[in-house]
KELO-185768 format. One record per atom (N, C-alpha, C): z, x, y. Coordinates in steps of 0.02 Angstrom, whole numbers, plus 50000, padded with zeros to 5 digits. Layout:
<atoms>
ZXY...
</atoms>
This chain:
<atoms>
500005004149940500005000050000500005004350063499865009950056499865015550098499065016450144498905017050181498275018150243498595022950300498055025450331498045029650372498305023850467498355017650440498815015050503499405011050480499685011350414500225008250404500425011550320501165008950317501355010650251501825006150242502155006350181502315000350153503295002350109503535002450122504215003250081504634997950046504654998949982505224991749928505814995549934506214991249951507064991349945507334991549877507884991949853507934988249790508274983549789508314981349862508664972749872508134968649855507384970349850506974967949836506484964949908507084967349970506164965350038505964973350056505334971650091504974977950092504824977250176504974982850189504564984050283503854988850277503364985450318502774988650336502634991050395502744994950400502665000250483501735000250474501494996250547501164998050552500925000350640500455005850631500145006650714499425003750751499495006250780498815003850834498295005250829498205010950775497755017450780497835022150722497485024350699497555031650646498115035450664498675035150623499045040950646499395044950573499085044650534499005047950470498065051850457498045054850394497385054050402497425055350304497165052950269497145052550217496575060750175496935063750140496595069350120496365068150051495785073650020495485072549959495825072349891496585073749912496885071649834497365065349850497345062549896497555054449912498245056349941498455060649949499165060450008498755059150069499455060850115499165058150164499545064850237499245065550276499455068150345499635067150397500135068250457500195064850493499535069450551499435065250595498795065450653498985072350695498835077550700498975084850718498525086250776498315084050837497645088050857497825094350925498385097150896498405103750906497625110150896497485113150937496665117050929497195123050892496475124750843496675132050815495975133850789495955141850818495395145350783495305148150735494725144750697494425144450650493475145550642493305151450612492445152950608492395153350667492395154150704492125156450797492305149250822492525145150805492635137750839493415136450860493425131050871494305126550877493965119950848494625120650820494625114250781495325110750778495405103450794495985101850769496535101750700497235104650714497395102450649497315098450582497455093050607497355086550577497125080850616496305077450590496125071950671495735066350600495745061250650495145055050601494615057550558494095061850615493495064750623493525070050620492815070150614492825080250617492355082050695493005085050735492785087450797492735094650801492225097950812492045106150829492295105950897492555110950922492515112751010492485119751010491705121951074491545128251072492225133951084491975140051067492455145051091492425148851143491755146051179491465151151221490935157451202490535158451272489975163651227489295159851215489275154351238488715148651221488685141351265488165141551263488395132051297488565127351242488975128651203489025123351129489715120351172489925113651182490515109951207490915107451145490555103751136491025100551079490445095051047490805094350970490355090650913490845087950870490575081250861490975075850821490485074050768490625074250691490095074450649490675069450616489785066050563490275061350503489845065150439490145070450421489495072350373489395067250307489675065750306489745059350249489185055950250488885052550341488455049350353487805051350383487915056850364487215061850420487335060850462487715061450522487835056550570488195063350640487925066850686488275070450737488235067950811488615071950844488435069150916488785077250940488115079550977488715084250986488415085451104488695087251141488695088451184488825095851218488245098651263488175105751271488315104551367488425113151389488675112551461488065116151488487705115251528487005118451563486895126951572487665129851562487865135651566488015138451519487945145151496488595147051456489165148051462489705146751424490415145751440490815151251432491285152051461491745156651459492395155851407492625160351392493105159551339493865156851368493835151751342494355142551363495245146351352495435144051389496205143651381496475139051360496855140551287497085134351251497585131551260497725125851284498595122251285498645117251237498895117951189499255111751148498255109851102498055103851125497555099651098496905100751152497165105251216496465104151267496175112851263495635113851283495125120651275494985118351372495095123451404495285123951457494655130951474493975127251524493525132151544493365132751616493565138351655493565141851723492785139351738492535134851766491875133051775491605134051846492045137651901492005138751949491355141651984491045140252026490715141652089490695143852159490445146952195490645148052248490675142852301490235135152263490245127652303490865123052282491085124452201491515121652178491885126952143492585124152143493265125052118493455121952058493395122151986493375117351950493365118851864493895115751812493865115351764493475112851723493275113751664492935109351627493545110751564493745104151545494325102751477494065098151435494035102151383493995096751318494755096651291494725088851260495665085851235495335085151173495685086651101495545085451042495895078151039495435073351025495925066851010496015063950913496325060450908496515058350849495785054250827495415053050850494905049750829494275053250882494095056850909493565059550949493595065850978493255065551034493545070851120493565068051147493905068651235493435068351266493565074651334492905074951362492935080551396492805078251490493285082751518493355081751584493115087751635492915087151700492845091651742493355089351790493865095351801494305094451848494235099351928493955095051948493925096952027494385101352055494665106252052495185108952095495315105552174494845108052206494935107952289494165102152282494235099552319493675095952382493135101152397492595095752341491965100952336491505103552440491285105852445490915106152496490225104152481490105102052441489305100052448489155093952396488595091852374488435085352322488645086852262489015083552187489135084552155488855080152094488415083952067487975079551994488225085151924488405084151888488345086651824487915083851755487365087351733486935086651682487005090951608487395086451558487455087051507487155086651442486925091851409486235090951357486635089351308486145083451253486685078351215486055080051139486415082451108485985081951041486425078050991485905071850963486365069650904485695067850851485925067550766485875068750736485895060550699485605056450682485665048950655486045043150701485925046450743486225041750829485855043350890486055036350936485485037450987486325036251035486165039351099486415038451151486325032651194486775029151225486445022751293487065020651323486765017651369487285013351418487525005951380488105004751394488084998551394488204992351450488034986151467488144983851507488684983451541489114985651515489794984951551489904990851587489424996751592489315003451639489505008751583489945006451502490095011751479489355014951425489675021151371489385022051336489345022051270488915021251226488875019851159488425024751104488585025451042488255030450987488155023950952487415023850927487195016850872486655021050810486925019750771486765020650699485865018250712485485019250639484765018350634484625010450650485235007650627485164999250616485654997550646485665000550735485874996850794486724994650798487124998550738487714996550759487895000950781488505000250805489075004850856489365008150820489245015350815489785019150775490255023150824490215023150896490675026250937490635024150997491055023751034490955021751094491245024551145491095021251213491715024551282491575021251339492185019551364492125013151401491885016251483491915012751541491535014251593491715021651623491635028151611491725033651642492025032051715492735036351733492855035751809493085042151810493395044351890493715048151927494705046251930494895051551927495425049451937495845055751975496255052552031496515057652071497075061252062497455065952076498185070152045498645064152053499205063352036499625057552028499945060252113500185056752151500475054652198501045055252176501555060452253502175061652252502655055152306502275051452307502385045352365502515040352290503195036752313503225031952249502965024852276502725024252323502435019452346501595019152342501285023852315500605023952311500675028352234500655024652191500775026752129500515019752075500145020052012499895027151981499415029452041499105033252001498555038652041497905033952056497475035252087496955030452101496385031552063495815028252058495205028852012494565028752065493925033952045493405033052081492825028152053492245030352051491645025252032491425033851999491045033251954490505036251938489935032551906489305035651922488765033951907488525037451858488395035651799488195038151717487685034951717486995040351688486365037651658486315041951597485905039451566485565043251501484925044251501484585049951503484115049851496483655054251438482905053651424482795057151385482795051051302482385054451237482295050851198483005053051141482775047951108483375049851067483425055951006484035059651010484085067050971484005072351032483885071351094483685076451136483755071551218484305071351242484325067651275484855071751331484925068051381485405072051426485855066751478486445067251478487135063051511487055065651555486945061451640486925063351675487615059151731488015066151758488645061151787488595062351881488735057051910488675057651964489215054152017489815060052011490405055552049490225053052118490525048252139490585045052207490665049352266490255050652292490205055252378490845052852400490935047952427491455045452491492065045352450492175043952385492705044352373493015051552339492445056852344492785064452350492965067452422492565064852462492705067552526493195060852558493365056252545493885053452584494635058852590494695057052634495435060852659496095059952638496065052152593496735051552559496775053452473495945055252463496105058352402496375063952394496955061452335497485068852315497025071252260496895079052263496515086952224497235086452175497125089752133496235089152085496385082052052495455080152061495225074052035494965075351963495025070351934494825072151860494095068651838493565070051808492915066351803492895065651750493105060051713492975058751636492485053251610491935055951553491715052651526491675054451452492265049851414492535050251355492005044951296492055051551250491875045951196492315047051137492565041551084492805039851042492415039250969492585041150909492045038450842492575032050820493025029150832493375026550800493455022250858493555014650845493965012550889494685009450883495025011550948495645013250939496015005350974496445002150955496734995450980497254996651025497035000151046497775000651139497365001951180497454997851239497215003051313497614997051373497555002251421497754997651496497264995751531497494989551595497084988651648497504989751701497074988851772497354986851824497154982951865497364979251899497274972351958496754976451997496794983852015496484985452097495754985452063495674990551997495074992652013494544986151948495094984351901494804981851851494734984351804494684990751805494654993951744494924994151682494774995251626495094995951559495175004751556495435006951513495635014851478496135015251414495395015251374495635014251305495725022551272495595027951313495575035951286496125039351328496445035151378497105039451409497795039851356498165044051380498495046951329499085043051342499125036651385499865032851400499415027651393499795020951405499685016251417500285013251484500055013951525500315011151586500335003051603501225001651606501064996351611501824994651659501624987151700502224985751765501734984651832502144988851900501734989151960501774993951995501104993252008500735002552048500714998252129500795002052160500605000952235500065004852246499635005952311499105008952353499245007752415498925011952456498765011052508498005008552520498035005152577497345003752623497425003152673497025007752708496875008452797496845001952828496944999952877496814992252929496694994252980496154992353011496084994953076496284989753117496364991953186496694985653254496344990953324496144986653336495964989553408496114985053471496464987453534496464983053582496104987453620495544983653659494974987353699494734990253657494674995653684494105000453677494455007053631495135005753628495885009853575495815006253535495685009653458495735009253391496405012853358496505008853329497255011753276497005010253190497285014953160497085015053086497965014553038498245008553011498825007552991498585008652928499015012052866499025012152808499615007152772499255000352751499774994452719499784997052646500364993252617500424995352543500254987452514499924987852462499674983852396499904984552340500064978652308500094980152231499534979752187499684984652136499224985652083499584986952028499404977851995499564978451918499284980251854499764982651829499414984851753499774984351705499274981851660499514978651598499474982151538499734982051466499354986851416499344979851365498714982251313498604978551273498584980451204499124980251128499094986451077499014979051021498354981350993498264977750944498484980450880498574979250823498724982350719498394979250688497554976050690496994975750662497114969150644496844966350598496784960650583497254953850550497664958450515498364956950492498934960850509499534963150506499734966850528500354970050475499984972950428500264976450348500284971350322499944965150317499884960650246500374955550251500874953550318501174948250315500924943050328500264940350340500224934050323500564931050230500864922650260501214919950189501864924250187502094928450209502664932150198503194927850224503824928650210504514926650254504754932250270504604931150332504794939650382505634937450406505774943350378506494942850396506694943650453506084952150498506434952650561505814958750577505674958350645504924964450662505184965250708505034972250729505214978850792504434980850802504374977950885503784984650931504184989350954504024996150943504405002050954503785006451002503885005351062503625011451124504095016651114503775022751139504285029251177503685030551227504005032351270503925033551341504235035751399503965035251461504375038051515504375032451554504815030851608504805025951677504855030051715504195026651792504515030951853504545022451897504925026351938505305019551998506115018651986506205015052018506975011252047507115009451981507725008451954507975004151899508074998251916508184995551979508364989352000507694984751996507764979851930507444974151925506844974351891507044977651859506424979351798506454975951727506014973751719505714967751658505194971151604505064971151557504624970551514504594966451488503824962351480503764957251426503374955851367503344955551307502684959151237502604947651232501924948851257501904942151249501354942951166501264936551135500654936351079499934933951114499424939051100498854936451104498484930851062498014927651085498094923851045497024924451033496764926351072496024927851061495894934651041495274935051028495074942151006494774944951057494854951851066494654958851136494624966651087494104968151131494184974851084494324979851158494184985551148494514990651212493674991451236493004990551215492564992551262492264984451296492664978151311492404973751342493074970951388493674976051366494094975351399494454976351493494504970351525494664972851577494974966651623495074967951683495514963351701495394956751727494664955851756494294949251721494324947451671494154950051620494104949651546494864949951486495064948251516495824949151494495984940651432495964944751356496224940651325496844935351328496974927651305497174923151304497854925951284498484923451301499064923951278499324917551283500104918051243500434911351232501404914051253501684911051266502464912351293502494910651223502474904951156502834905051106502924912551059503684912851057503664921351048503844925751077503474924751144503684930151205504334934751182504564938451218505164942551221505114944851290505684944751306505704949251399506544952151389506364960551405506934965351388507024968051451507494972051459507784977551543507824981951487507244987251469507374992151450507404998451488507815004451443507915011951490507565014951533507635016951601507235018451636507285026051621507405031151580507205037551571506675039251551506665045851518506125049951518506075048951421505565048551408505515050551337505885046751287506115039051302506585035651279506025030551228506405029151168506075023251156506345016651165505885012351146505965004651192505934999351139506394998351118506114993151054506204984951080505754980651054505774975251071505824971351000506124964150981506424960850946505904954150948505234955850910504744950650889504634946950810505384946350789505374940650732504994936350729505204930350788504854924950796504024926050805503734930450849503034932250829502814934550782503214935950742502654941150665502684934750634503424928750651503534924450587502704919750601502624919250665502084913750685501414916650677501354923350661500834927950636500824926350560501414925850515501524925950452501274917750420501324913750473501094908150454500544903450483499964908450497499364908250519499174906150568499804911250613499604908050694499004914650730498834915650692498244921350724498634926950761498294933350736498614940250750497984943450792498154945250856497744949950890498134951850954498614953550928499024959350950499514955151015499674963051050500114960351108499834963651166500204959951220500134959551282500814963651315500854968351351501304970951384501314970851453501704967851503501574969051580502444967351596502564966951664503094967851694503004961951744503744961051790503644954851829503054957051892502524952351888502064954351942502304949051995502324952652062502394949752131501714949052170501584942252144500924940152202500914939052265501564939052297501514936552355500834939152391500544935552460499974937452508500194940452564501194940752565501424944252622501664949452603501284953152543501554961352512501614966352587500654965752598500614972952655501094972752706501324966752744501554965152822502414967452778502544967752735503354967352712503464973752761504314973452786504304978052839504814984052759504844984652706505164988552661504974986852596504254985752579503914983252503504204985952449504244983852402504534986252343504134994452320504384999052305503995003752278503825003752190503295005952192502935007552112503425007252060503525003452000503795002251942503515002551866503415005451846503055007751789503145010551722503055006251662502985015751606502635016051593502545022551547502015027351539502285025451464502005023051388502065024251343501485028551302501565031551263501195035551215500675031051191500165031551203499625029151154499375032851112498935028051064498645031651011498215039451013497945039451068497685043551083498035051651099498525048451096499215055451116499175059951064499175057151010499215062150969499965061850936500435057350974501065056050938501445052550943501765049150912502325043150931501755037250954501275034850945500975028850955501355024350962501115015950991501615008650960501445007550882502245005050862502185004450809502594999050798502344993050766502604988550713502844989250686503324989250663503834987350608504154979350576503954978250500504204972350484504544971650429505024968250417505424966450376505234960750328505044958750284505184953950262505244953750152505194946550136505084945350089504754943850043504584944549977504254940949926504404935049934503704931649930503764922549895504364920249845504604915949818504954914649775504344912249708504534914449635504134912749582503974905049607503254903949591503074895749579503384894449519503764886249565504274882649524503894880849457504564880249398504214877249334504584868749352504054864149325504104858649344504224854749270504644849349249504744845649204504894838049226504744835549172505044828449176505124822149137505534819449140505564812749102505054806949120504904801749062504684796749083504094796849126503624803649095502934806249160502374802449111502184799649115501534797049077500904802049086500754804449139500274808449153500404811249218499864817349213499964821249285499114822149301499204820249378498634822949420498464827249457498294833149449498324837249515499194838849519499204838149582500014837749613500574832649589500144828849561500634822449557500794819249484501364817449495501584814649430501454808449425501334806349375501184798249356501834793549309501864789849340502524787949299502524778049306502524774049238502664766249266503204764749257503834767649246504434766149260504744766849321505314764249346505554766949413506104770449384506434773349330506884776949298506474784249297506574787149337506004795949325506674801949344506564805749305507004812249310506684817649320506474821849361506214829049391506374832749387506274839949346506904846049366506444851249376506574853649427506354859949468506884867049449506314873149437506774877149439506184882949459506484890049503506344893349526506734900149535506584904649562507094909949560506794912849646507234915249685507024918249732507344925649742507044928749756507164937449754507864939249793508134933549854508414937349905509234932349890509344928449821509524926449799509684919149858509514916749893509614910049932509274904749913509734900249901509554893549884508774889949909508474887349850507904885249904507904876249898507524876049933507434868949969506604866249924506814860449889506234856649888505924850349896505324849049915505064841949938504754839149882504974833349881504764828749835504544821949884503824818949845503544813449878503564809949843503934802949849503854797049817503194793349851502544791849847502204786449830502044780349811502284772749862502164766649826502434765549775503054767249756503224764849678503184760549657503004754449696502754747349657502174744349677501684751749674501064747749686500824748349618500634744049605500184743049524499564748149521499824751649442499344759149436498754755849421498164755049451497504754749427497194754249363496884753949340496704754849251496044755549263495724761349237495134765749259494664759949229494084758049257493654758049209493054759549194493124755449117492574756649061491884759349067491664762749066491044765149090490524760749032490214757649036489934754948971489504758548939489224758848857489234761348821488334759148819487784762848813487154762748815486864757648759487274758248718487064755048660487204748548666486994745648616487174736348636487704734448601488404739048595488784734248583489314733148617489554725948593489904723948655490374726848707490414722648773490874727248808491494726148800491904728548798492594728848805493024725748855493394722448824493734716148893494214720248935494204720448997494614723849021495414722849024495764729249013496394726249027496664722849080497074719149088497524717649147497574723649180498154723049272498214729849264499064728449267499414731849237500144731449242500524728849291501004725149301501454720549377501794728749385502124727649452502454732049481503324730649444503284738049419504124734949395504544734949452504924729149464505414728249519505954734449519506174735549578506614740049580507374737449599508084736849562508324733549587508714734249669508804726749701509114728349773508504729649829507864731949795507434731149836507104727049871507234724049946506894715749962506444720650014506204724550056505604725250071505104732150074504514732750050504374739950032503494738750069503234742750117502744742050140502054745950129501654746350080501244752250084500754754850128500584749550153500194750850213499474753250189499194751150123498734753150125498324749850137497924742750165497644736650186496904738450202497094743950252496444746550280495924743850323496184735250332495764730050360496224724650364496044721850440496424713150447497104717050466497624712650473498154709750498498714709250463498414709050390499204707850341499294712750318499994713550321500394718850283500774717250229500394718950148500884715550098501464718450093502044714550065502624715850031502694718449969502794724149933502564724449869503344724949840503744723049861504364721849836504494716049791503764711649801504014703949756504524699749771504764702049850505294695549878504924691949926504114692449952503974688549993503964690450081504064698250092504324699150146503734700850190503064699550182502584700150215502654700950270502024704650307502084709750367501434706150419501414705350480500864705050522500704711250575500164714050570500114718050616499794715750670500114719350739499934716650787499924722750841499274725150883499104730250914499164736650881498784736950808498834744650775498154742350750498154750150731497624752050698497524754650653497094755150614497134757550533496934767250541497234769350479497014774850501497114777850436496994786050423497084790450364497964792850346498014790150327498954790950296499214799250255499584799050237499874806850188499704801350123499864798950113499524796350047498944789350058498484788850055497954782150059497984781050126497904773350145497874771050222498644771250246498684769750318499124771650358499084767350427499514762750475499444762350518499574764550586499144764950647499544768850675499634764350760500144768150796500544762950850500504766450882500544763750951500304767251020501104767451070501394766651027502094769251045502494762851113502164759551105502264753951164502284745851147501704744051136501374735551110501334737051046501294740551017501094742450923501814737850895501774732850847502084731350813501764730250734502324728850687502194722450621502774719150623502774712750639503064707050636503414703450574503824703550551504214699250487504564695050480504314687150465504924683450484505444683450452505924681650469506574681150445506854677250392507094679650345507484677350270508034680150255508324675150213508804676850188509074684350155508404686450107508514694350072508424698950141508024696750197508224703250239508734703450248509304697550260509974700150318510634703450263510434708950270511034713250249511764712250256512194713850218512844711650224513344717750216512994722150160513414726850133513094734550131512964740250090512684744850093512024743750085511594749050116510814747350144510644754150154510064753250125509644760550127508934756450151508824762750208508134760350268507794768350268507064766150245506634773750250506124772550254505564778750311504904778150321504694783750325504074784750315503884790350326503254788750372503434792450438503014792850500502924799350510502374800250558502204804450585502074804250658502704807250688502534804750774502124810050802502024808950862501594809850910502054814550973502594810850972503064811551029503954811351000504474813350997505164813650980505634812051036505254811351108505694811951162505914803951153506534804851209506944796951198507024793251151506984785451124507264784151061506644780451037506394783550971505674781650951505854775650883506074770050894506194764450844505514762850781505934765850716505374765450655505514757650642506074752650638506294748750575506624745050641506834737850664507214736050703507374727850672507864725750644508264718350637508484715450672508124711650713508364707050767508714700650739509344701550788509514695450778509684690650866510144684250868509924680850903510274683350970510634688750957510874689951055511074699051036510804701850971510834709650952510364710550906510414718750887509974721150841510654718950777510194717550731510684718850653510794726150651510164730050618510154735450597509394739750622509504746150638508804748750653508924756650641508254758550620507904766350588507584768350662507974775450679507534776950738507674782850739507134787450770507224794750796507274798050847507764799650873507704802750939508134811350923507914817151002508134822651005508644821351058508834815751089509284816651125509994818351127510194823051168510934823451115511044828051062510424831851051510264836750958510214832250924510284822250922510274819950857509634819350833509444818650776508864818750735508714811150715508384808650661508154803250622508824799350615509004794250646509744790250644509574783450604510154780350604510144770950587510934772350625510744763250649511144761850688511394751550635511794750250656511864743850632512464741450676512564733750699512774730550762512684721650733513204718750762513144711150790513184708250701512974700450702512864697850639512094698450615511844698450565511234700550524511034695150518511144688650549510574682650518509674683050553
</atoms>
């Protein structure tokens, strides 16, 4: 029960928890153990290569324009990406290959990050270029074509047009801000084309003029256009720019502020004010389609487990893991585009505002409503957002509130699921007295004397609960018939079909199966016939059914002697409401200045399904 995003552990109390993640964070090797996700660089044959990753990523060593290559040799299948130059020999930190790409126009890194499922590679601007800035990247791949996709990002597609890698809209991103009021960091525009045929093609990137030379951008800016072979189920957005970032190494989520300039001029004097804005962001961490196999399970108890950092104030900080309830993947993801959620479930915590802490949240009730086929596509993470329209004019706005959790892409500590639960209990063995036959589900029986015995065993040793449906017991069983016989001899007289054996003490029993007209028989054999009046016929739990509009809907019965009760009385229906609020009357005995006796349901109070009884019963 073991995979490279979840695993599976038995107790010998007999329940089992399935930890599962967001993302690859194992990687399964050729004698079936398994690894945890390593993408530490180490040299190896003139290359770097990650420890342990999804894929198999090359990154040059320098000495060549070779950048980096992601192969599936399995599938004939490469993509690999070269730098117009030859490269210099990279300085390694941790998972990134770090290349001095400098000019006498530009100041500037080029970094490749080994990721758990890809690369991706960045040019980091040092200083504020002095002149136009285009970079042209030669792209050779091998059973894949390169392209845009409509959403501005990019895509690798197999011979027969599917997606085997992707990367969502390439941006800019500026050094993080030492101002906690203009925090996270801001994002630019870049312009990505592809050009050229496919196997020999060239990425061409072209950051935003005005937003390198604007004056409030904080150096060094980062230019990323990431691609992925795998896709990975976490990423963030934000309110300002819209964007999704499904390849950053956090998932950011709460509220970012910005600034924006306002201009005011009286006369011919201009003034330039910098107001603060909020900018929210959300994260979104899906665990694939099920989430370790608990659908049908009885989940005892599930943990989302973040680690992460917070920056901001401690004062008044919320997290909330709501359930999604539609399907999103991370390359159509964004803040228009923002999948459906539901509060049933929800959780909202004041977790630690430190550094490196983890954050667990207490989603029983969601795995249980996952477990019983309320649809799984993950969660929703955000913080209390403040819409007000009088943010900028506030004369002391709230400053930036945020964490930073580990995503999949980190390389460690991903979100992770955790669930608790149980085995089914054995399907009951069923016996019985006095069964003439069985159908399907159901027992057949023409006595009203029937004995049932259920027995079962459940793993976690607690008593279980079972439903039993009685059906019409005095409606007369049918007697199939005769199919006649081709030949010519005679037919066979049909039987009668059996009377309803009386049950004793019983004076009125309604089946409601009519299906047409107005009368409602009595099948009790005391005469207690029914009129319906403002209902309608409809599909029942067993045969026909009528149904009431909760207002004018009656059936009418006149009054006799066997209705008016005197002594012990048993009153039962089986409905199906619509509504539970206030007092919903199944059964009511009128008499001439009170009720006799009445069957009704109400939540008011906590009470449930009642009878009430009052006054004299004639």
């Amino acid at each position: 029960m073991d995979s490279e995003t979840s695993w599976t552990w038995a107790y010998p109390d007999s329940h089992l928890t399935t930890e599962t993640w967001a993302g690859p964070a194992r990687v399964k090797q050729p004698d079936g153990t398994f690894r945890w996700v390593d993408t530490t660089l180490e040299e190896r044959d003139g290359a770097l290569y990650p420890k342990v990753a999804k894929v198999g990523v090359r990154i040059g060593d320098g000495g060549d324009t070779h950048l980096a290559t992601l192969e599936r040799a399995e599938k004939g299948q490469s993509f690999a990406v070269d730098w117009p130059a030859k490269l210099p020999k990279p300085r390694i930190e941790g998972n990134k290959a770090i290349y001095d790409i400098s000019t006498s126009d530009l100041k500037a890194d080029l970094v490749v990050t080994a990721l758990a499922t890809g690369f991706r590679h960045d040019v980091v601007l040092r200083e504020r270029p002095t002149g136009p800035v285009e970079f042209r990247l030669p792209v050779r791949t091998e059973g894949l074509k390169l392209s845009e996709t409509k959403a501005g990002g990019l895509k690798l597609t197999d011979a027969k047009g599917k997606v085997v890698a992707s990367a969502a809209e390439p941006f800019m991103m500026e050094a993080p801000s030492t101002d906690a009021k203009s925090a996270p960091n801001m994002r630019g525009q870049i312009d990505t084309q592809v050009v050229g045929k496919a196997g020999d093609q060239t990425l061409v990137i072209k950051p935003d003029p005005k937003f390198l030379a604007d004056k409030d951008t904080t150096y060094p800016v980062t230019v990323d256009p990431t691609v992925s072979l795998t896709a990975t189920m976490d990423a963030w957005i934000q309110s300002r720019t819209g964007a999704a970032d499904a390849t950053d190494s956090v998932l950011n989520v709460g509220t970012g502020t910005y600034y924006q300039s306002e201009r005011r001029c009286s006369g011919s004097v201009c003034s330039y004010t910098n107001k603060i804005y909020p900018n929210f962001l959300r994260g979104y961490v899906g665990f694939g389609d099920d989430a370790g196999g608990v659908a049908g399970k009885y989940v005892e108890s599930a943990t989302l487990q973040l680690l992460g950092s917070y920056a901001g104030s401690c004062v008044g900080r919320t997290l909330t893991a709501s359930p999604v309830t539609s399907s999103w993947d991370t390359d159509s993801l964004s803040w228009n585009l923002r999948p459906s959620t539901t509060s049933t479930g929800a959780v909202t915590i004041t977790p630690s505002c430190g550094s490196d802490t983890v954050t667990s949240l207490n989603v029983t009730q969601m795995a249980r409503n996952w477990s019983a086929g309320g649809g799984f596509y993950g969660v929703e993470l955000k913080s209390t957002e403040d819409t007000r329209s009088s943010w900028p004019d506030e004369s002391n706005p709230i400053s930036a509130q945020y964490w930073s959790f580990y995503s999949v892409e980190s390389g460690q500590s991903p979100p992770k699921l955790s669930v608790n639960y149980l085995l089914p209990p054995e399907i009951p063995t069923v016996t019985g007295e006095s069964i003439d036959s069985i159908a399907g589900t159901d027992a057949i029986s023409r006595t009203s004397d029937v004995k049932v015995n259920y027995s079962s065993t459940s793993i976690d040793g607690k008593k279980l609960d079972y439903l039993v449906s009685i059906s019409d017991p005095t409606t007369p069983i049918p007697v199939p018939t005769t199919t006649p016989s081709p030949s010519p001899s005679p037919s066979p007289t049909p039987s009668p079909s059996p009377a309803g054996t009386a049950v004793p003490g019983l004076v009125a029993a309604y089946g409601m199966n009519e299906g047409t007209g107005t009368a409602v028989a009595d099948q009790s054999g005391t005469g207690n016939a029914g009129t319906a009046s403002g209902t309608a016929w409809a599909v029942g739990k067993f045969g026909q059914a009528l149904s009431f509009n909760g207002t004018s809907s009656r059936v009418n019965v006149n009054n006799s002697a066997s209705l008016q009760l005197t002594n012990k009385m048993t009153i039962e229906a089986w409905v199906k409401p619509s509504s539970v609020s206030g007092y919903r009357t199944v059964i009511m005995k009128e008499a001439s200045s009170d009720a006799s006796y009445a069957l009704y349901s109400s939540i008011n109070g906590g009470f449930f399904p009642g009878m009430g009884m009052s006054g004299p019963t004639s």
